[in-house]
N, C-alpha and C positions, 0 to 999 in steps of 0.2 A: 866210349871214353872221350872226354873234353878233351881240346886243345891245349897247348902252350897258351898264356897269360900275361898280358903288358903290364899288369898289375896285382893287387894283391884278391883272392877270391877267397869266400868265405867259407863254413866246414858246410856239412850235406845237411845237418840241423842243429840249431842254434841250442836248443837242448839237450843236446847232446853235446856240444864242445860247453856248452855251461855246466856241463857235471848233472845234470838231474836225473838225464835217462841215457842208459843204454841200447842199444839192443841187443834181441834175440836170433837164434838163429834156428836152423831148423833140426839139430843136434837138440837142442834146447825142450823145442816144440815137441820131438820122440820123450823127450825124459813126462813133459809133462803131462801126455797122453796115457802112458803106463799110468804114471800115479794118481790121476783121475780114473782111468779103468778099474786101479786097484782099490779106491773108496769107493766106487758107483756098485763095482761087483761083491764085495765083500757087506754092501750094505743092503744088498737084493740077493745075499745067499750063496753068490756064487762062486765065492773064491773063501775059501778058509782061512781066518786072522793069523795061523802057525805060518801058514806057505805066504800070504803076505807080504808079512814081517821078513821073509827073509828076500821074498822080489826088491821088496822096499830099500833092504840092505844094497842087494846089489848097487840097485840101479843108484843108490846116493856113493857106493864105490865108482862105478863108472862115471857119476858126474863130477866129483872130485879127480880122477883122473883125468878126465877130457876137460878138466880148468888147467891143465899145467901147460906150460910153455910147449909150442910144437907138435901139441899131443894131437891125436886123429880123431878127430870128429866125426864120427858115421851119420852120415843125410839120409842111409834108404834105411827101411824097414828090417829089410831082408839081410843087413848087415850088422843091428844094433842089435837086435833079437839075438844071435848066436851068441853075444858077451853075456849077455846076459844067462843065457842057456847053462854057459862053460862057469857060471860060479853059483849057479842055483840048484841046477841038472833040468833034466827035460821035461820035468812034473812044473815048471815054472810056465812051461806054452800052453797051460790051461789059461794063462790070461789073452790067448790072441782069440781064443773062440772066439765065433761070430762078430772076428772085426778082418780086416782084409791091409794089405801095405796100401791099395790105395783110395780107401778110406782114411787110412792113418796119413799118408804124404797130401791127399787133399784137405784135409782136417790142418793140417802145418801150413802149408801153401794159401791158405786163407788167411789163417792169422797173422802170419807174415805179411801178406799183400795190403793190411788193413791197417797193419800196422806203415809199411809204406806210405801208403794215402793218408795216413795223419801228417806222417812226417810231409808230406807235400801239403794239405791246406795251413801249416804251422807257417812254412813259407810263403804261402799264396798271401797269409794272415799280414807278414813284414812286408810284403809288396804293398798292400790295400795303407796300410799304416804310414808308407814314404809316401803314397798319393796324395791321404789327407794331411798330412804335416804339410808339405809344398802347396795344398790348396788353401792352409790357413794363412800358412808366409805369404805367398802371391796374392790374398782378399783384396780383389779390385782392382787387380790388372788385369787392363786390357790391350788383346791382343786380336792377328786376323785369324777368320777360321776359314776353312780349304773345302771344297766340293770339286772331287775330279781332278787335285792336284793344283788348283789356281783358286787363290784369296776369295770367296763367298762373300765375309758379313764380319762385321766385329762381333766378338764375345769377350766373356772373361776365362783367364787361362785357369781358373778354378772350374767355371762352370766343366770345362772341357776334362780335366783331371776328373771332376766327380762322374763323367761319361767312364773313363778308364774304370775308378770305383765300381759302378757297375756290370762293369766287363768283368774282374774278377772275382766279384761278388758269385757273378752266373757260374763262373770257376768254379768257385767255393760250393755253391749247393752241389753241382754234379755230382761234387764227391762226395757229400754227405748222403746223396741217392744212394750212387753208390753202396760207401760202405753200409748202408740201412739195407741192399739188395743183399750184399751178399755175408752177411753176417748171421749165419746161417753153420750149426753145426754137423759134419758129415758124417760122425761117427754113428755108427747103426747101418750102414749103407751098403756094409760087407761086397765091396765092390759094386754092385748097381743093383741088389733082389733084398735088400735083407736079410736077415735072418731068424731062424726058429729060437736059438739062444733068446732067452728073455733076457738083454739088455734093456737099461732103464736110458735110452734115449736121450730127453731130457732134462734128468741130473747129468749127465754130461754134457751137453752144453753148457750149463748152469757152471759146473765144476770148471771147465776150459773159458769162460767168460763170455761165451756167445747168447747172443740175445733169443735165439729159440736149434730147437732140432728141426733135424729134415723134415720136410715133407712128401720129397719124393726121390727112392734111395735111387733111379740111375740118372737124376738130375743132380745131386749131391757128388754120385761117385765117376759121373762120365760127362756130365755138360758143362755145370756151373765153373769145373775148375780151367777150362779155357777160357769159359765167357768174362771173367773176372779180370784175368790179364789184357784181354780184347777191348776190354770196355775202361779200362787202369790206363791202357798205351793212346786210347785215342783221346781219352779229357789231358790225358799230360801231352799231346799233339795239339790241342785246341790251348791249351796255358801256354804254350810257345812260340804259336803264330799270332799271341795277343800281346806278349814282346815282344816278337819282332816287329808288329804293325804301329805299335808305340815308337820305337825306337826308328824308326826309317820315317814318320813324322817329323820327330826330331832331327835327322840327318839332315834333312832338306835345308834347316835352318843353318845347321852346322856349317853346312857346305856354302853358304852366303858369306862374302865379305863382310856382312856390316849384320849380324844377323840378332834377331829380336829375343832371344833366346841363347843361355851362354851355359854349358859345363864348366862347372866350377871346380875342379878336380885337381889333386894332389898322388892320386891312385891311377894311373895306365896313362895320362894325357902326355906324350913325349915330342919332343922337337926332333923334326926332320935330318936325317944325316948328313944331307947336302943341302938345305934349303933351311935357311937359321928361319925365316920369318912363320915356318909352316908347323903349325902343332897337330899332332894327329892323334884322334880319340881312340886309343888301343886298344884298352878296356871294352869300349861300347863295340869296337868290331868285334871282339872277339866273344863280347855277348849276343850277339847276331850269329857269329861262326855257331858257340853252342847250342843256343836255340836252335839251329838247320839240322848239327848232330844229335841232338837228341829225340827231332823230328824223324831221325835217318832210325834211329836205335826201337821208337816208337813202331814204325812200319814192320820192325824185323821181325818185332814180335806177332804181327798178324800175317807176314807171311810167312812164318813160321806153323801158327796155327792151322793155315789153310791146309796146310800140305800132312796133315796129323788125322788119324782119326778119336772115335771119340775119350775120353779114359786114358790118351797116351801123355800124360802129364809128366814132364821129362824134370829130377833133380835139378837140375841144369836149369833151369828155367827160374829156378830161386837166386844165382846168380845175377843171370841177365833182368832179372826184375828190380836189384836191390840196387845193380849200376844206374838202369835208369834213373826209378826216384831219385839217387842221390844226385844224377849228373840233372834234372829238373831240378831238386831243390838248389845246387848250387848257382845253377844259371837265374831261380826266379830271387837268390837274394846278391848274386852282384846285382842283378837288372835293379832291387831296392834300393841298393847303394847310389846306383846312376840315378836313377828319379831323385834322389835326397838334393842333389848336388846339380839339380837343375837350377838358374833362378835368370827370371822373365828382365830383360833391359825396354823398361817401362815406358822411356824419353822414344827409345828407338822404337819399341811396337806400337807406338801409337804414329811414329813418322810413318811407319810403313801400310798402316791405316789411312794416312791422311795422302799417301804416292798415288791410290788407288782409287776406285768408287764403288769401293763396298756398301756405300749408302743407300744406292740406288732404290732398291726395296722400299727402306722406309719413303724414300720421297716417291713411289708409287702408291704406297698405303694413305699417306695422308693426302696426295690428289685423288682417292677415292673417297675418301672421310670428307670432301669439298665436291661431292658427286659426279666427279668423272667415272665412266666403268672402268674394271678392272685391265680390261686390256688396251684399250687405250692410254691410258696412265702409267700402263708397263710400257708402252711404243713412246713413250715422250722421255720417260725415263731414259732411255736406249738409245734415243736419240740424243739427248743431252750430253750421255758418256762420249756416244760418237764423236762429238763433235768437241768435245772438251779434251778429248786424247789426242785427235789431228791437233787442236791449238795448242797442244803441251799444256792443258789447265788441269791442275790436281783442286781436288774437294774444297782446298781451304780459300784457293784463287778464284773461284766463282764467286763473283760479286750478283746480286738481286737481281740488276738490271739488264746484264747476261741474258740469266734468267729467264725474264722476261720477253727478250727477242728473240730468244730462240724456241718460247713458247708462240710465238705467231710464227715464224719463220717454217717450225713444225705443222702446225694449225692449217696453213695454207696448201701445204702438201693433200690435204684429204676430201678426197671427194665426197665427203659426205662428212661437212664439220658443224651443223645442226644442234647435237646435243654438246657439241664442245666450247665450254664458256669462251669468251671473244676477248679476255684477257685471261694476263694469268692468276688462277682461281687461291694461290697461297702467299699469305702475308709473308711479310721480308722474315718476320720473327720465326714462323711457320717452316719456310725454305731453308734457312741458317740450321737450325734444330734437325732437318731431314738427314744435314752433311758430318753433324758434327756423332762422333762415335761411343761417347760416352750418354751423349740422349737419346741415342736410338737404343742402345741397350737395355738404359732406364726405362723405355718405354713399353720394351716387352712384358707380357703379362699373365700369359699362361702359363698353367702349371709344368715346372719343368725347364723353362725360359732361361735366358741367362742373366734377367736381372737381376741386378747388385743384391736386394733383399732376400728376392727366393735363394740364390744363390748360397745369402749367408745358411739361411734355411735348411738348407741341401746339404752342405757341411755337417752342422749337427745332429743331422737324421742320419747322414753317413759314419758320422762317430758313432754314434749309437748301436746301428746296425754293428758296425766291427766290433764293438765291444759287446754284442749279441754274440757274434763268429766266433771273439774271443774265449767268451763263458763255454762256449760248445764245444771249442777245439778240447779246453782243457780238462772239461768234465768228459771226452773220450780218451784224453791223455791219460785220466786217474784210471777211469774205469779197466784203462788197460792194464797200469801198473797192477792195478788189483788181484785182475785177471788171467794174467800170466801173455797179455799182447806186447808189452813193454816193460822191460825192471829198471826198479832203480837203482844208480849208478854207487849207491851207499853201500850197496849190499856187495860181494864179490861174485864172479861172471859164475861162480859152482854155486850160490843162490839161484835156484831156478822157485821165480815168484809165481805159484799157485791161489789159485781163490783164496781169501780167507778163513773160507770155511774148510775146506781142503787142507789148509796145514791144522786148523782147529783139529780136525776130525782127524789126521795123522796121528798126533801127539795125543787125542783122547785114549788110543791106542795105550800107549807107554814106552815102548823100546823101540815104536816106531819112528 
């Protein structure tokens, strides 16, 4: 469970406080397992259209009751089955043959989980979305970048954001592994052996929305329904520590008096109680705080697992799975809100490029490009800093002819200065261009680079890509609607949305 809030946080899915989707729950997931049992088996012989029709009845009494205000939702098997019992009689438990309660709660427990991990790459989707907006705003500032905590090199703060881009991008696929692994139907699995009942497997699947049947019933009925939450708790652990590592980037800046980088916020940034001059970022702590919570929530559930054997799939567990995702999704779209509301002070990050000699590199490269070797060229470099930090000289106060003496100055130090030219080997135009931070960026040229072009480049291959993420998310958002993973919000919560072929094939019926 999240903390307290300096500001305002957003719902656990955007589509769902938009009215589109709701969700299901695992009350839901029982109803619609019966009534895929009930077309699968009545269309392989094995349940009679009279007896049915009247399972059918029940169970849309009992879903209309379990929609009222307060009413009891039964989560196990072994609870929902007897209502159903008390208004059919006991010639109605010919429909459990050859299925088991936890085949049927692992069969729910998937759908649910999958249904989770949409609703977390929906999020991940808004995260990836704040990245590239602030990389188009920001096109062509430049700013310093960090190796090891201390100022490296100029870049641009897009090139570095389209870094992030890929950090959640690799999010993004996980889960699409993911849910491709485990989307997998368990029905047939009759706890882990099978069974002799000729169930037709694969129309149920089909009828539940799953992309195929088991293939192996004590991997279906005893493994996969751990491995799913194990492998769910550690990608939403790895989307957490890729917030926080963003955001404690950013603190650093925060924490500067004069810093290159500003939150521009109107949501959590508050003044000090006793200290008027001190604004403190509430909000971003306290996205930091949930990130660690939910990292904490993450762990519980593996060592929870550990301590389990196999098949012990506890109701409970649908609980603590739904808090997760939702306390992830809530933390990955305040964390979007904060990226929105970032924006670079352009005059300042370039002062704080120019304080420093993030240059050094390029004026190493181009005294090799004038045939010094390489390491040599890095020792003159090095030496130049040196010597320009004792004199209090920043990048822009080095004059050529500097320069120049403290290339002999260096020169003489070496006992072996033979290949080393006897002046120094780069024109005033040459050196000028080494220090200045917008030409050395320009001059980067590999693929991937942060020059200004590739850069722009990079951008709309990144738009692209998300709006690849986007078409995906939402062709398994219908796909579920379709399928009974997710309903929609049109319909009331006693609609419980089955395949389409499934309510077809109902009503082909008549009184069903």
């Amino acid at each position: 469970m999240l903390g307290m809030h300096m500001g305002r946080v957003p719902a656990p899915s955007a589509r769902e406080e938009s009215g589109e989707i709701h969700r299901l729950d695992t009350y839901d997931w029982l109803q619609m397992i019966n009534r895929a049992s009930i077309v699968s088996n009545v269309e392989e012989g094995l349940l009679e259209k009279p007896l049915a029709r009247r399972i059918l009845t029940a169970l849309n009494t009992l879903r209309d009751e379990a929609a009222k205000p307060n009413a009891v939702r039964p989560e196990l098997y072994i609870t929902f089955e007897p209502e159903v019992l008390k208004l059919v009689g006991m010639e109605a438990s010919v429909l459990h043959v050859g299925r088991s309660s936890q085949d049927i709660l692992a069969t729910a427990n998937a759908g649910l989980n999958i249904a989770r991990l949409m609703r977390l790459l929906d999020a991940i989707h808004e995260v990836d979305c704040a990245l590239l907006e602030v990389a188009r705003r920001e096109d062509g500032a430049l700013v310093p970048a960090y190796t090891n905590g201390v100022q490296a090199q100029p870049t641009l703060y897009s090139h570095y954001l389209l870094a992030q881009h890929q950090v959640f991008m690799r999010d993004a696929a996980r889960i699409f592994e993911c849910i491709r692994r485990y989307d997998v139907s368990p029905m047939g699995a009759c706890v882990c052996n099978g069974t002799g009942w000729p169930l037709n497997v694969e129309r149920m699947a089909q009828l539940l929305g799953f992309s195929r049947p088991l293939t192996n019933a004590f991997d279906v009925g005893q493994c996969a329904g751990n491995d799913l939450p194990l492998e769910m708790s550690q990608i939403i652990s790895a989307v957490m520590l890729h917030v926080n590592a963003f955001l404690a980037d950013f603190m650093v800046q925060y924490a500067d008096p004069h810093p290159w980088i500003r939150w521009e916020s109107t949501n959590g940034l508050y003044c000090s109680s006793a200290m008027p001059q001190k604004r403190n970022p509430g909000l971003i702590n306290d996205c930091r705080r949930d990130a660690g919570l939910v990292i904490g929530e993450a762990q519980g559930v593996m060592l929870r697992i550990q301590n389990l054997q196999l098949g012990m799939a506890d109701v409970r567990d649908a609980q603590v799975l739904e808090a997760l995702a939702d306390d992830a999704c809530v933390t990955l779209r305040t964390f979007a809100g904060i990226v929105r509301e970032l924006v670079v002070d352009r005059k300042r990050a370039l002062a704080e490029l120019n304080a420093d000699w993030t240059c050094t590199q390029e004026l190493a490269d181009r005294l090799v490009r004038c045939g010094v070797d390489f390491r040599n060229a890095h020792h003159f470099a090095s030496h130049l800093v040196t010597q320009a930090r004792a004199a209090g000289t920043t990048p822009p106060e080095l004059d050529y002819g500097e320069a120049k003496s403290l290339w002999l100055e260096w020169r003489s130090t070496l006992q072996n200065a033979c290949d080393i030219p006897d002046s120094f080997p780069l024109s005033e135009k040459a050196f000028l261009g080494a220090l200045d931070p917008a030409g050395i960026v320009a001059a980067r040229a590999t693929i991937g680079s942060a020059n200004p072009e590739l850069v722009a480049k990079g951008i709309l291959r990144a738009q692209q890509e998300a709006a690849r993420i986007k078409a995906e998310i939402d062709a398994l958002v219908d796909h579920a609607q379709k399928n009974g993973i997710c309903s929609l919000k049109k319909h009331s919560r006693a609609y419980l949305p089955i395949r389409r072929q499934l309510m077809r094939q109902l009503y082909y019926w008549g009184s069903l």
